[in-house]
PyMOL Python script that loads the backbone (N, CA, C, O; Angstrom):
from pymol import cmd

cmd.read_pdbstr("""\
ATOM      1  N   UNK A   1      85.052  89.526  90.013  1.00  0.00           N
ATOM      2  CA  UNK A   1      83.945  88.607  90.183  1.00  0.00           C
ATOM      3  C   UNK A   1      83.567  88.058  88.817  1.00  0.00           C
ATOM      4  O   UNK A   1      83.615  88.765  87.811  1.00  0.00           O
ATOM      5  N   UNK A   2      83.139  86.612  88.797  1.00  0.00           N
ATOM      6  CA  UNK A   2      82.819  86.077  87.654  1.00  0.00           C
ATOM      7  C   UNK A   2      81.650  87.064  87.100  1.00  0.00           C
ATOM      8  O   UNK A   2      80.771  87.406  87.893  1.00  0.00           O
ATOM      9  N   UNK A   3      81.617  87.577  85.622  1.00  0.00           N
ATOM     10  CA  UNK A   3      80.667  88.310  85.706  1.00  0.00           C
ATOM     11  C   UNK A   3      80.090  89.618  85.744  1.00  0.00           C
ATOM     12  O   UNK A   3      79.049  90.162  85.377  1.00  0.00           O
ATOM     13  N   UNK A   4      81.504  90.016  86.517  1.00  0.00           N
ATOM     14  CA  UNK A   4      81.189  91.637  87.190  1.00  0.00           C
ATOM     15  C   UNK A   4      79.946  91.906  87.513  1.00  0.00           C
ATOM     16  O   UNK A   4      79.215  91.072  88.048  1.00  0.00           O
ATOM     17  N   UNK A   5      79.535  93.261  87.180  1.00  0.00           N
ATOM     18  CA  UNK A   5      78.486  93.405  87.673  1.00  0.00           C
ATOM     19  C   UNK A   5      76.513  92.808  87.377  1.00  0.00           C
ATOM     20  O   UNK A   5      75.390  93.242  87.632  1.00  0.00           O
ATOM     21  N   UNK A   6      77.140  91.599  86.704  1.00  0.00           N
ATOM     22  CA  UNK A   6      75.805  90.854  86.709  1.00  0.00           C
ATOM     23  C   UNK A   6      76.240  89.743  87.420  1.00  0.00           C
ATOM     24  O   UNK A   6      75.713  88.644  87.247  1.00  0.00           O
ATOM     25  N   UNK A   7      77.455  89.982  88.465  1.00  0.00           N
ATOM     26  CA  UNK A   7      77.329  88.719  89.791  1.00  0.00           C
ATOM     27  C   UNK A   7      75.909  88.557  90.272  1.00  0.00           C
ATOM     28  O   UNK A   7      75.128  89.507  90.345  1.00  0.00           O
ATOM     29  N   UNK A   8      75.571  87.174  90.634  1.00  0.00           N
ATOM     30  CA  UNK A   8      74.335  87.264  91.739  1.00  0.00           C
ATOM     31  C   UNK A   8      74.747  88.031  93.035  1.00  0.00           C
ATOM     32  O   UNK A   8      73.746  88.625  93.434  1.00  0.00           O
ATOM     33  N   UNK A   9      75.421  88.175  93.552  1.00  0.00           N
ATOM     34  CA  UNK A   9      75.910  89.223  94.477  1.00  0.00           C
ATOM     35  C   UNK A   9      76.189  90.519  94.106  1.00  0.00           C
ATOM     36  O   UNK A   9      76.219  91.272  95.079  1.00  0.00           O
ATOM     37  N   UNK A  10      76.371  90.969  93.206  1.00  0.00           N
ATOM     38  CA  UNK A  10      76.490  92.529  92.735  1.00  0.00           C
ATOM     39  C   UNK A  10      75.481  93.299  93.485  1.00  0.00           C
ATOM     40  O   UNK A  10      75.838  93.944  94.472  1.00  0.00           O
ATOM     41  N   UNK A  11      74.423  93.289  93.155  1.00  0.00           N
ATOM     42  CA  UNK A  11      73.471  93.795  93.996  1.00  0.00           C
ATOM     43  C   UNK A  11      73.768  94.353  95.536  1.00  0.00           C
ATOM     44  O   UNK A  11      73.844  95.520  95.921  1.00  0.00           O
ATOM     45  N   UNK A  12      73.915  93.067  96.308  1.00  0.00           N
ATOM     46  CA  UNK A  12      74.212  92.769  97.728  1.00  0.00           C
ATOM     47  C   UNK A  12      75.561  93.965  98.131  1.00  0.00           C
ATOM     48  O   UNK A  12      75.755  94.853  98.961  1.00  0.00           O
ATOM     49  N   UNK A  13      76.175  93.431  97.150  1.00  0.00           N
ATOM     50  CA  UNK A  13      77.971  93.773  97.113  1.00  0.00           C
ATOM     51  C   UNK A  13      77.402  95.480  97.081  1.00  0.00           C
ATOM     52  O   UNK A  13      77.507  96.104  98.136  1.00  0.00           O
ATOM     53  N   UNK A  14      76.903  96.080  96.045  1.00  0.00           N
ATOM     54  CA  UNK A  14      77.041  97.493  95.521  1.00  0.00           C
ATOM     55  C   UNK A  14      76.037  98.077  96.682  1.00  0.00           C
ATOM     56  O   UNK A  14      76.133  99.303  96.742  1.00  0.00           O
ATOM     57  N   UNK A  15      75.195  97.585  97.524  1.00  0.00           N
ATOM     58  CA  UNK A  15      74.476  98.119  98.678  1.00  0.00           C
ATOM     59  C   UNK A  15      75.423  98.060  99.894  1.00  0.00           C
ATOM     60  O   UNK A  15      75.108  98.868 100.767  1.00  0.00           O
ATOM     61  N   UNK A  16      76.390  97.383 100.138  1.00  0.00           N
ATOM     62  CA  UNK A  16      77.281  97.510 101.246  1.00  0.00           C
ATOM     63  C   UNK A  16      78.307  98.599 101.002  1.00  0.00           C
ATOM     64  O   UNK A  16      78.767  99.325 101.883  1.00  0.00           O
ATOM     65  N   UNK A  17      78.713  98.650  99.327  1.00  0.00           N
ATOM     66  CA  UNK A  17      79.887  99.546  99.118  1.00  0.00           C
ATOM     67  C   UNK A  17      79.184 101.254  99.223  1.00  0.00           C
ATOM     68  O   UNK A  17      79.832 102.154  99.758  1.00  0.00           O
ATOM     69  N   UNK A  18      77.807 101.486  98.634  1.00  0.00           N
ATOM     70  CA  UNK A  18      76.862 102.947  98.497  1.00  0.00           C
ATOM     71  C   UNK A  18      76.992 102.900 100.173  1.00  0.00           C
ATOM     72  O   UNK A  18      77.888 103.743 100.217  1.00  0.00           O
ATOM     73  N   UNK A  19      76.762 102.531 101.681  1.00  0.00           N
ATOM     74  CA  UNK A  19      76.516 102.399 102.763  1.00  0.00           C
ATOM     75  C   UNK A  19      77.652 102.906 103.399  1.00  0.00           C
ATOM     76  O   UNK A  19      77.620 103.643 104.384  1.00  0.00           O
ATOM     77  N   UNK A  20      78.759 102.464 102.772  1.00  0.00           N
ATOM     78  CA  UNK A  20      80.231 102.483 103.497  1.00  0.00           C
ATOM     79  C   UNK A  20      80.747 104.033 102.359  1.00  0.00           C
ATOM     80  O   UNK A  20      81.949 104.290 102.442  1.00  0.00           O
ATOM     81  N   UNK A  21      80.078 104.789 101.580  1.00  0.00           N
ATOM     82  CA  UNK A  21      80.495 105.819 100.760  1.00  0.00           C
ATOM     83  C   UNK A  21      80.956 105.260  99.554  1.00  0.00           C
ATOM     84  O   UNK A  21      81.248 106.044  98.651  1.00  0.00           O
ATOM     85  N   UNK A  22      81.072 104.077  99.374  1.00  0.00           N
ATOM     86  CA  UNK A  22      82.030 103.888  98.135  1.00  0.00           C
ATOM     87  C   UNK A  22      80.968 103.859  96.696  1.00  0.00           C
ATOM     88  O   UNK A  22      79.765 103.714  96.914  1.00  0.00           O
ATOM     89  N   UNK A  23      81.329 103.964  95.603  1.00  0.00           N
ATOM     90  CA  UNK A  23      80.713 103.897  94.496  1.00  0.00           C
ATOM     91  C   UNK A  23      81.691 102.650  93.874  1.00  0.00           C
ATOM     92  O   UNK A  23      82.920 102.606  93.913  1.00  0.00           O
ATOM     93  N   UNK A  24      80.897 101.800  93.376  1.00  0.00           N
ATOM     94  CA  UNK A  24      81.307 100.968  92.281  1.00  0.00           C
ATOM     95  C   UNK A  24      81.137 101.109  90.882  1.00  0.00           C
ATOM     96  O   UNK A  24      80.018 101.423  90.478  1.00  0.00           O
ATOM     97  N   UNK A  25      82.106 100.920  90.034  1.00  0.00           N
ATOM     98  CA  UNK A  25      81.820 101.146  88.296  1.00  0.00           C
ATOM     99  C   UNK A  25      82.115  99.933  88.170  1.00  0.00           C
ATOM    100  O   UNK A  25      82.394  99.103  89.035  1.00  0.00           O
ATOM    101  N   UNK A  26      82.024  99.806  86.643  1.00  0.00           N
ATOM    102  CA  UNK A  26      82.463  98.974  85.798  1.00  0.00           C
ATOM    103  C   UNK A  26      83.817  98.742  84.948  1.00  0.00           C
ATOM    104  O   UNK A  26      84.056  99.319  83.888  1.00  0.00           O
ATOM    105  N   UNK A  27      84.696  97.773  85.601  1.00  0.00           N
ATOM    106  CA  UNK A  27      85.692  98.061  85.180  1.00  0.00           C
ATOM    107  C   UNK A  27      86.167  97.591  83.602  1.00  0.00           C
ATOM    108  O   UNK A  27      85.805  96.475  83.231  1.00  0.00           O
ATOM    109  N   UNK A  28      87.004  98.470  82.644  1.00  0.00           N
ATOM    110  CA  UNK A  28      87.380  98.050  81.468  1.00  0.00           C
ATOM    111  C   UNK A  28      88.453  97.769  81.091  1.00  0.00           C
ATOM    112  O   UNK A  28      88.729  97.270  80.000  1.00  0.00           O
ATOM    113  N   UNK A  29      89.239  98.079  82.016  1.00  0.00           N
ATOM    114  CA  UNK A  29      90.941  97.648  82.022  1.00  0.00           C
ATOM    115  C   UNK A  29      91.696  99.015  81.724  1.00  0.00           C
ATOM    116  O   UNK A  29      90.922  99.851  81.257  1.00  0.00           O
ATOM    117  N   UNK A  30      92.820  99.401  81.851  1.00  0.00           N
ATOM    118  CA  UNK A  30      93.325 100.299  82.060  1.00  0.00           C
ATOM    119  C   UNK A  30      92.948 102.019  82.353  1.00  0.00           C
ATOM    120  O   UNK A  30      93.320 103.097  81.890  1.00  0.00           O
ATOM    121  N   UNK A  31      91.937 101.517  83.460  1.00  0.00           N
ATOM    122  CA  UNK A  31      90.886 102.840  84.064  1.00  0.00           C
ATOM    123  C   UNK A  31      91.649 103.748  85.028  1.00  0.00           C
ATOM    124  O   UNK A  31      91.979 103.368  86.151  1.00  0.00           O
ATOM    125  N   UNK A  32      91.890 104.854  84.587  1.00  0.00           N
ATOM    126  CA  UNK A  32      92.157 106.158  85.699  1.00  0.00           C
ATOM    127  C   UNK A  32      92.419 105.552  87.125  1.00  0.00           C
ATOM    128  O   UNK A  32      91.511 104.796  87.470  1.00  0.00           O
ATOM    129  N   UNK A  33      93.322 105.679  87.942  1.00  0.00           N
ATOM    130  CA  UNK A  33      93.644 106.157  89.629  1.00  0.00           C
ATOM    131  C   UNK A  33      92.557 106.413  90.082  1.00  0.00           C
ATOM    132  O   UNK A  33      91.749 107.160  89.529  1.00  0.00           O
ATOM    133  N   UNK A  34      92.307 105.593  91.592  1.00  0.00           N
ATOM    134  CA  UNK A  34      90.706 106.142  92.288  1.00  0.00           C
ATOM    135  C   UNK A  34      91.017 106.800  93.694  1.00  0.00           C
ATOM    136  O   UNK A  34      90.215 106.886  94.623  1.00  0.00           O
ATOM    137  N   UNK A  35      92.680 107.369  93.679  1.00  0.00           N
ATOM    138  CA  UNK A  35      92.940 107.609  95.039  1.00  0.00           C
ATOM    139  C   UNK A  35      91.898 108.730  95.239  1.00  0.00           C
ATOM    140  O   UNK A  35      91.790 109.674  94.456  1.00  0.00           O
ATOM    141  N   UNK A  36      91.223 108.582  96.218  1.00  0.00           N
ATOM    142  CA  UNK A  36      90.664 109.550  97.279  1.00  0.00           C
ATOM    143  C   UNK A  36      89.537 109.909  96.207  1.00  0.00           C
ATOM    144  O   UNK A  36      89.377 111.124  96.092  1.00  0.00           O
ATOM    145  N   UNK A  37      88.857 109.249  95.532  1.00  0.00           N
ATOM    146  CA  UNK A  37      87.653 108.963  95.317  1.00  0.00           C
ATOM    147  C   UNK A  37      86.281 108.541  95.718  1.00  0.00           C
ATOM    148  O   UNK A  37      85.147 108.993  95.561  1.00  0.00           O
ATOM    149  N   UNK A  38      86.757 107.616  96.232  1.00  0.00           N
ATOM    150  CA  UNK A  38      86.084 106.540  96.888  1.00  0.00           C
ATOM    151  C   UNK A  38      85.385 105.796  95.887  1.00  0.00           C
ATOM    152  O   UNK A  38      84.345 105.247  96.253  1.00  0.00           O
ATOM    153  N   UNK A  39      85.766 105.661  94.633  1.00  0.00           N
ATOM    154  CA  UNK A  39      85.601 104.406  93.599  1.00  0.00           C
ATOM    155  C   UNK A  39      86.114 103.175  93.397  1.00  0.00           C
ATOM    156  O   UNK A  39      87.333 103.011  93.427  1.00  0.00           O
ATOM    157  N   UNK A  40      85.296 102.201  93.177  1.00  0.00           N
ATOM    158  CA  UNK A  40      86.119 100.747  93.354  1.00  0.00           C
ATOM    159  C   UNK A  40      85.682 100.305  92.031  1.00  0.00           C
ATOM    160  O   UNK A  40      84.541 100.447  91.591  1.00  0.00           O
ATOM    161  N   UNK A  41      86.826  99.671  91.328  1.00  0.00           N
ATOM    162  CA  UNK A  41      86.443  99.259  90.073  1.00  0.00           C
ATOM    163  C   UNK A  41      86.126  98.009  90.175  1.00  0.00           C
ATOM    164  O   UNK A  41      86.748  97.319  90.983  1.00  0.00           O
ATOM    165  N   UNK A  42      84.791  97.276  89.151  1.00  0.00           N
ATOM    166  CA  UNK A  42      84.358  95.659  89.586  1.00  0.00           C
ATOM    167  C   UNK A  42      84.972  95.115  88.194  1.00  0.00           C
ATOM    168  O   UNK A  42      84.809  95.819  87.198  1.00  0.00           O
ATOM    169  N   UNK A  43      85.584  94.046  88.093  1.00  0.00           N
ATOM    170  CA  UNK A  43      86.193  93.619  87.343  1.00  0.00           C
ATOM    171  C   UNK A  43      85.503  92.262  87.151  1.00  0.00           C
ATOM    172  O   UNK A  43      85.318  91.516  88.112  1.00  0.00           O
ATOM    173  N   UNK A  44      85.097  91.926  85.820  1.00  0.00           N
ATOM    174  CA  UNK A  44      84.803  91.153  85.517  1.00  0.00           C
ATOM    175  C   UNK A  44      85.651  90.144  85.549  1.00  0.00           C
ATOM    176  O   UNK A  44      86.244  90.230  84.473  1.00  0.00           O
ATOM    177  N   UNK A  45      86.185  88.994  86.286  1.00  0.00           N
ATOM    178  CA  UNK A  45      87.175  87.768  85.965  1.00  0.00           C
ATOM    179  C   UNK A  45      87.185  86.946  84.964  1.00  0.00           C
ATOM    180  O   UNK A  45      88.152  86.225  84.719  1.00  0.00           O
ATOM    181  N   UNK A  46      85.935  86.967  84.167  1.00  0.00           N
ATOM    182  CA  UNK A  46      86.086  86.104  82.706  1.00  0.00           C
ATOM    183  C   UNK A  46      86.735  86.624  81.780  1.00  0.00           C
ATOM    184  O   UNK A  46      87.321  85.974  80.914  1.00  0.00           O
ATOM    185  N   UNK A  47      86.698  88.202  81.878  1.00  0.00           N
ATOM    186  CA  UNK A  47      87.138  89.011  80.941  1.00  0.00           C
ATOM    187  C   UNK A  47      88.426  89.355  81.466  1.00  0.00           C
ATOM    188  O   UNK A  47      89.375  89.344  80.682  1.00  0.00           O
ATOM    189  N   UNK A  48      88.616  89.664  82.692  1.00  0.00           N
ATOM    190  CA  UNK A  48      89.942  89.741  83.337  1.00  0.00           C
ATOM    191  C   UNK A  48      90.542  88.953  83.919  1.00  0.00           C
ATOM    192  O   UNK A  48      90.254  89.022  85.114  1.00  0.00           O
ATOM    193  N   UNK A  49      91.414  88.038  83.661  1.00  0.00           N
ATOM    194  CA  UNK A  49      91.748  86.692  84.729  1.00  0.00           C
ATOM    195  C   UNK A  49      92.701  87.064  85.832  1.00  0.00           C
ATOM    196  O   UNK A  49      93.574  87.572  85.128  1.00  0.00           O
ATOM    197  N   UNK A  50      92.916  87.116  86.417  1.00  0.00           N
ATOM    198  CA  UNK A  50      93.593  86.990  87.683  1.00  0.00           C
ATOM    199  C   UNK A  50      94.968  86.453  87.016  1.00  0.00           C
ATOM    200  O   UNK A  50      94.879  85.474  86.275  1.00  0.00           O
ATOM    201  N   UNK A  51      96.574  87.203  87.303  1.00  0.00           N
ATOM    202  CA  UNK A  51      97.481  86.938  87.114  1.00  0.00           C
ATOM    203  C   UNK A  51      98.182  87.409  88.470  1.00  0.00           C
ATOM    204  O   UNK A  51      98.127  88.529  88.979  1.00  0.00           O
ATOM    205  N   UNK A  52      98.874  86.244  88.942  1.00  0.00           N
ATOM    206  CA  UNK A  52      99.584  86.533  90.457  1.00  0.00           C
ATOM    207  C   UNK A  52     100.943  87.123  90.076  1.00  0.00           C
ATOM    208  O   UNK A  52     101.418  86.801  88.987  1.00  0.00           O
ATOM    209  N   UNK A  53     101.535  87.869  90.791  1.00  0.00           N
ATOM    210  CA  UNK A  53     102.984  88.253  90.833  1.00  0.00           C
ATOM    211  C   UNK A  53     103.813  87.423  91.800  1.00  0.00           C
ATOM    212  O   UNK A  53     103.550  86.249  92.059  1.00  0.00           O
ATOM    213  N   UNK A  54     104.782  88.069  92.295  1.00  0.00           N
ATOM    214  CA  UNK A  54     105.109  87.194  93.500  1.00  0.00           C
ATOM    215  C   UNK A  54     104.510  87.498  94.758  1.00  0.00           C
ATOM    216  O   UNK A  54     103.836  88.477  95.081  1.00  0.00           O
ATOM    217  N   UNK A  55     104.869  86.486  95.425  1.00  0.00           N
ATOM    218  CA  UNK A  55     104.138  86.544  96.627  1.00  0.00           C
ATOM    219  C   UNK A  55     104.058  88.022  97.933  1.00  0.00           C
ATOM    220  O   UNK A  55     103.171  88.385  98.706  1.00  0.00           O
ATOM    221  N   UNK A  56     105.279  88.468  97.679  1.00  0.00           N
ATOM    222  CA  UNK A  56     105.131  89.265  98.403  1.00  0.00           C
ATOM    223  C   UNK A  56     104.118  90.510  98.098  1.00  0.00           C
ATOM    224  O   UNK A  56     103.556  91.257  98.898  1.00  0.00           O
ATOM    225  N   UNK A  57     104.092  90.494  97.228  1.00  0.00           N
ATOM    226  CA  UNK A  57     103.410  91.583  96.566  1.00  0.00           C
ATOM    227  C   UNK A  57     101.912  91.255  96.958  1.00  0.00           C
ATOM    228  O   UNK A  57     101.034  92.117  96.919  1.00  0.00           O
ATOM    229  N   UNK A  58     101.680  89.911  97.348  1.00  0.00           N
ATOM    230  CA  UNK A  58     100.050  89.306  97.880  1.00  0.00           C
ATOM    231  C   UNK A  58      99.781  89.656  99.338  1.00  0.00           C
ATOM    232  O   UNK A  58     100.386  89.077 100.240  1.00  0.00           O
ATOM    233  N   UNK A  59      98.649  90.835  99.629  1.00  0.00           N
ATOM    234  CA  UNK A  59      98.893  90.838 100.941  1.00  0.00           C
ATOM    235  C   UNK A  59      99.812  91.720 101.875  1.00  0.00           C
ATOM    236  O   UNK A  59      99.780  91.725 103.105  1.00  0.00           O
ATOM    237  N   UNK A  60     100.665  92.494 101.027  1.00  0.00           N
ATOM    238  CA  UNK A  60     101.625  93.496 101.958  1.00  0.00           C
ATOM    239  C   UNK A  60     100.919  94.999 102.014  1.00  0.00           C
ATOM    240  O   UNK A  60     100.010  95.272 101.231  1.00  0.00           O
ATOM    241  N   UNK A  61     101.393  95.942 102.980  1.00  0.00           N
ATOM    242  CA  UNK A  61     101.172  97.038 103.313  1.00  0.00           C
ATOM    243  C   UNK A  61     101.124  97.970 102.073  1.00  0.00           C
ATOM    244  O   UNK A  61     102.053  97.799 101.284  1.00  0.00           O
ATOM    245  N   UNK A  62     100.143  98.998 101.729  1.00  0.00           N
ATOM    246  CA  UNK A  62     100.717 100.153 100.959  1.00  0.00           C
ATOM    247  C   UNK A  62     101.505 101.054 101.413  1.00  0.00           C
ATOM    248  O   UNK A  62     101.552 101.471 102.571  1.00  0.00           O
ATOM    249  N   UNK A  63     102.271 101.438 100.329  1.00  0.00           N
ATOM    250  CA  UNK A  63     103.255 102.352 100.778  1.00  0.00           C
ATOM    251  C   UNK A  63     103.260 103.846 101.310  1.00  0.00           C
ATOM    252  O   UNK A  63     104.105 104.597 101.797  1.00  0.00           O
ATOM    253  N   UNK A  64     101.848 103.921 100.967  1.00  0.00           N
ATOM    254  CA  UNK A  64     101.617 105.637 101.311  1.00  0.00           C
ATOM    255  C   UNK A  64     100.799 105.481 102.283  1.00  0.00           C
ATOM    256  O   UNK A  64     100.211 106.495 102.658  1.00  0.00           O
ATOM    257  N   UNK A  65     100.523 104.229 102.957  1.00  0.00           N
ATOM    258  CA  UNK A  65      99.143 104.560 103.804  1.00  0.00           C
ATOM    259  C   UNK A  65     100.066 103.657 105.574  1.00  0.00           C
ATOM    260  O   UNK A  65     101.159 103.093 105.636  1.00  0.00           O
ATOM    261  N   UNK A  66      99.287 103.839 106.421  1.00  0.00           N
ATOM    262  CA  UNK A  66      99.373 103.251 107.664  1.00  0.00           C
ATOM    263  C   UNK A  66      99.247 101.970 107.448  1.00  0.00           C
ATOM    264  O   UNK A  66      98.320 101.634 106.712  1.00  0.00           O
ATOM    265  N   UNK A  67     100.188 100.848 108.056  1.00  0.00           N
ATOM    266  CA  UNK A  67     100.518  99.791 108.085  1.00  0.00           C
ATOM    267  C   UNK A  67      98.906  98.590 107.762  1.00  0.00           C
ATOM    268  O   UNK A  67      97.953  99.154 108.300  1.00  0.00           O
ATOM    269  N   UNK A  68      98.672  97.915 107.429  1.00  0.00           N
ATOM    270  CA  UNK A  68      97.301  97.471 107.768  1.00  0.00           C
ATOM    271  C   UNK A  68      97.416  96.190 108.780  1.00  0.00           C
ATOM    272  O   UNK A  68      96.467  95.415 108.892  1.00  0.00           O
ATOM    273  N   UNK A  69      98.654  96.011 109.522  1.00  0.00           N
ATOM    274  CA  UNK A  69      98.659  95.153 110.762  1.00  0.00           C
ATOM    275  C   UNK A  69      98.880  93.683 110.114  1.00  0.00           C
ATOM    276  O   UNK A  69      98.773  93.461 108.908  1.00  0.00           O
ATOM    277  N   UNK A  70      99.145  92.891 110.915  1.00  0.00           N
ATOM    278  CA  UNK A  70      99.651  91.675 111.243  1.00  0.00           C
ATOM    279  C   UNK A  70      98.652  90.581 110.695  1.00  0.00           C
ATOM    280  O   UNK A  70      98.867  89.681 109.883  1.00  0.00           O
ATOM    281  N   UNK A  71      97.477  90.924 111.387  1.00  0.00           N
ATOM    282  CA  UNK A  71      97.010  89.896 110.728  1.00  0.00           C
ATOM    283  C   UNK A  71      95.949  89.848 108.938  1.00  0.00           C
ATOM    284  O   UNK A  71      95.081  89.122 108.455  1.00  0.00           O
ATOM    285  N   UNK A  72      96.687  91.040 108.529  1.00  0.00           N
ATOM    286  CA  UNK A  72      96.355  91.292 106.782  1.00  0.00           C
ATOM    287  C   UNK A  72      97.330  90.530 106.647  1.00  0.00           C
ATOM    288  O   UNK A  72      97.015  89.411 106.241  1.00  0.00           O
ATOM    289  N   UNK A  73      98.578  90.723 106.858  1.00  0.00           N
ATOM    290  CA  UNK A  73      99.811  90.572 106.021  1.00  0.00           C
ATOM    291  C   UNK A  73     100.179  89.283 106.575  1.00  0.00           C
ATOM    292  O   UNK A  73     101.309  88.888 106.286  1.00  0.00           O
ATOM    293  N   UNK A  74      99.478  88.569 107.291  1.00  0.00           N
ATOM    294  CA  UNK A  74      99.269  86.957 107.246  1.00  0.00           C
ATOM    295  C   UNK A  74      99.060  86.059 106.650  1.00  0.00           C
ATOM    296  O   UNK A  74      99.613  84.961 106.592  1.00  0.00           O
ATOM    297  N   UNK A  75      97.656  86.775 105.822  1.00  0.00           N
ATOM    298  CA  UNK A  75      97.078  86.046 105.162  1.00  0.00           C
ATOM    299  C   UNK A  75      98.117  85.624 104.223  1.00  0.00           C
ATOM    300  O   UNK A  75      97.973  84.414 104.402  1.00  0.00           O
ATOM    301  N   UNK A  76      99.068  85.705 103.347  1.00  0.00           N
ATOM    302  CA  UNK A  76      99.805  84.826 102.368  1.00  0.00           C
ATOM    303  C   UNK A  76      99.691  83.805 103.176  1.00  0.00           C
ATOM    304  O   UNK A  76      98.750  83.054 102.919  1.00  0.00           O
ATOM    305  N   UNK A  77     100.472  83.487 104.237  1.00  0.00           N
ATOM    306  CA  UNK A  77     100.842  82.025 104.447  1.00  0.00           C
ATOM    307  C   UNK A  77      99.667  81.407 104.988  1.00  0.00           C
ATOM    308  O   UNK A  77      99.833  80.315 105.532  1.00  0.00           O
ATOM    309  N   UNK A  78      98.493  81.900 104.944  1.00  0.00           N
ATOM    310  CA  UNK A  78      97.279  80.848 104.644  1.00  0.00           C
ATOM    311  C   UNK A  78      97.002  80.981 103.609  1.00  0.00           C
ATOM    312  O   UNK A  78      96.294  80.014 103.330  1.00  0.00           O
ATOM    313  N   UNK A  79      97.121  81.703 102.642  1.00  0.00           N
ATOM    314  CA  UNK A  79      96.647  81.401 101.477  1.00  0.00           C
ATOM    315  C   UNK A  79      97.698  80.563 100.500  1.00  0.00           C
ATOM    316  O   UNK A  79      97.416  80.037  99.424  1.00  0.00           O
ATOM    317  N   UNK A  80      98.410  80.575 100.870  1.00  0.00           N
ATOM    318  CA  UNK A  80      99.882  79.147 100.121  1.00  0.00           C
ATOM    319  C   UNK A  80      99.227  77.919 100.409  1.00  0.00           C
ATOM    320  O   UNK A  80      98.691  77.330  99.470  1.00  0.00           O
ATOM    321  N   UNK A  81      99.183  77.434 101.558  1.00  0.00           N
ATOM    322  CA  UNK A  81      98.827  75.742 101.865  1.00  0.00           C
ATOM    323  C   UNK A  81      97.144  75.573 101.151  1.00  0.00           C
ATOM    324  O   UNK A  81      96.744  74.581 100.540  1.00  0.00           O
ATOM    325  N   UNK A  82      96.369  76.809 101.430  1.00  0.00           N
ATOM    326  CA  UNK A  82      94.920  76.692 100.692  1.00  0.00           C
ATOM    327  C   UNK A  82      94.826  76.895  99.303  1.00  0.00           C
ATOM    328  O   UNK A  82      93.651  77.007  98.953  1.00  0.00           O
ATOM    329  N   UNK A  83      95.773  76.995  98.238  1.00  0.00           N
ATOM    330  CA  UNK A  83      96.439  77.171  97.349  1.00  0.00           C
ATOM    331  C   UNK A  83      95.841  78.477  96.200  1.00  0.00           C
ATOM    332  O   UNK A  83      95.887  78.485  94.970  1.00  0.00           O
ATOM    333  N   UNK A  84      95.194  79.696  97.327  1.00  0.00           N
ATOM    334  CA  UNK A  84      94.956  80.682  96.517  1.00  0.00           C
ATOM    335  C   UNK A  84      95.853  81.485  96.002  1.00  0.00           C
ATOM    336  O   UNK A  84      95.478  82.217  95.086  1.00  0.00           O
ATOM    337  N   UNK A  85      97.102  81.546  96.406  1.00  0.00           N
ATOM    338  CA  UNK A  85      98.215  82.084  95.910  1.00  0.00           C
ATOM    339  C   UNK A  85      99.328  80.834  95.904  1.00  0.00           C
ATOM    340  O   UNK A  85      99.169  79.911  96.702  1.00  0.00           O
ATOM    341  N   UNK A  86     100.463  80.835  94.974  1.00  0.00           N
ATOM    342  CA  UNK A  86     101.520  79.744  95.093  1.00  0.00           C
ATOM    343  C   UNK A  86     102.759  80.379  94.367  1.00  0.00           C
ATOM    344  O   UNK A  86     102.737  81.114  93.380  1.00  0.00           O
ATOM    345  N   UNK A  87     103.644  80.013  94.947  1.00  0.00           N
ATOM    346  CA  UNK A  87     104.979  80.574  95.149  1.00  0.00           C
ATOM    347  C   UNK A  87     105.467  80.400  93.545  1.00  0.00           C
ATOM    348  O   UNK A  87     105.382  79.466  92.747  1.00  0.00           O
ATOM    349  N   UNK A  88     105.976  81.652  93.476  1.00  0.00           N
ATOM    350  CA  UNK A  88     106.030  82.158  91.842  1.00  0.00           C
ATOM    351  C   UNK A  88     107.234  81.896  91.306  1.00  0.00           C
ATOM    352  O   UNK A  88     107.375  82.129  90.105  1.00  0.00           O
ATOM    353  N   UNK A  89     108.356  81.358  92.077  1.00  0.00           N
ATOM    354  CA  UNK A  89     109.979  80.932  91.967  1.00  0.00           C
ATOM    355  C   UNK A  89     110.535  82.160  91.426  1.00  0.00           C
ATOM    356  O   UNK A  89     111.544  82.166  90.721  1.00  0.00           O
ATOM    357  N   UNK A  90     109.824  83.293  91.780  1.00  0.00           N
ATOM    358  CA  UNK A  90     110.676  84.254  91.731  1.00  0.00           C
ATOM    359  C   UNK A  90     110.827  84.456  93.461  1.00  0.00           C
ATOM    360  O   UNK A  90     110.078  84.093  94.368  1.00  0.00           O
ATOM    361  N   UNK A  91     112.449  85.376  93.485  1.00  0.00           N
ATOM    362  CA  UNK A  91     112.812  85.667  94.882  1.00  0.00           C
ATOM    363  C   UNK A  91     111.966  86.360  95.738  1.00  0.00           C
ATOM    364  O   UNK A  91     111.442  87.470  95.644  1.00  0.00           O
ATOM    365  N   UNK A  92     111.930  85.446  96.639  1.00  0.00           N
ATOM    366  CA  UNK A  92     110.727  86.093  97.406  1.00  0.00           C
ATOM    367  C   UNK A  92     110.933  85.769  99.146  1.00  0.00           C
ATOM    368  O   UNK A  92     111.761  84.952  99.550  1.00  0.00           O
ATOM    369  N   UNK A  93     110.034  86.557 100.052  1.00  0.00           N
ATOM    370  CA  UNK A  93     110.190  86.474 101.416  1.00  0.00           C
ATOM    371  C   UNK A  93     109.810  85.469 102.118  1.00  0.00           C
ATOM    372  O   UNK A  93     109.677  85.469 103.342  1.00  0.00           O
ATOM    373  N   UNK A  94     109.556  84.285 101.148  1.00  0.00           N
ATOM    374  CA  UNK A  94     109.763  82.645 101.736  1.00  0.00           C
ATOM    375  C   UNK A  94     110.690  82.046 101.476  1.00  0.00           C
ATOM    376  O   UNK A  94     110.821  80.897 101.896  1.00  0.00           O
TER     377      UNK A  94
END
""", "prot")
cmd.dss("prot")
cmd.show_as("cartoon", "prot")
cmd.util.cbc("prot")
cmd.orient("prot")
C-alpha cells in the first residue's frame, strides 16, 4: 500500500486483519517466514515497488497448501486485458 501503514485505510485494513486472527507489522524488506503465524507483512509501495515476474507465477496455487480453485487462478487473464499484470516475454502459460 502506498504508504504502508499510514494508508488512509490502514486503520480499516488492520481491524479486519486483528478480527480474522491475523496481526499486521511493518514491513522492511527481507523479514523472516510467517508460515503459521498468522502475520502479514504491510509493505510500503513507495519504498517497495512492485516488480512482476512472469505471469504464471501471478495468481497460481501454493505448493504446500490445497488448491485455491478456479476462479483465483483466473484472475491473470483478467488482469492482462485490465493491464494489472502484462506478459513478461518470458515463457509462459499463454
Amino acid at each position: 500500500m502506498p504508504g504502508g501503514s499510514k494508508h488512509p485505510a490502514y486503520e480499516q485494513i488492520a481491524a479486519i486483519a486483528t478480527a480474522k486472527g491475523l496481526n499486521l507489522k511493518n514491513g522492511k524488506g527481507n523479514d523472516p517466514d510467517t508460515l503459521g503465524k498468522k502475520v502479514v507483512y504491510v509493505m510500503d509501495s513507495d519504498k517497495f515497488p512492485f516488480y512482476q515476474g512472469e505471469v504464471y507465477h501471478q495468481y497460481h496455487n501454493d505448493f504446500q497448501s490445497p488448491a485455491y480453485g478456479d476462479a483465483y487462478n483466473k484472475l491473470a487473464d483478467m488482469a492482462i486485458p485490465e493491464g494489472r499484470i502484462k506478459l513478461s516475454g518470458c515463457p509462459d502459460r499463454i
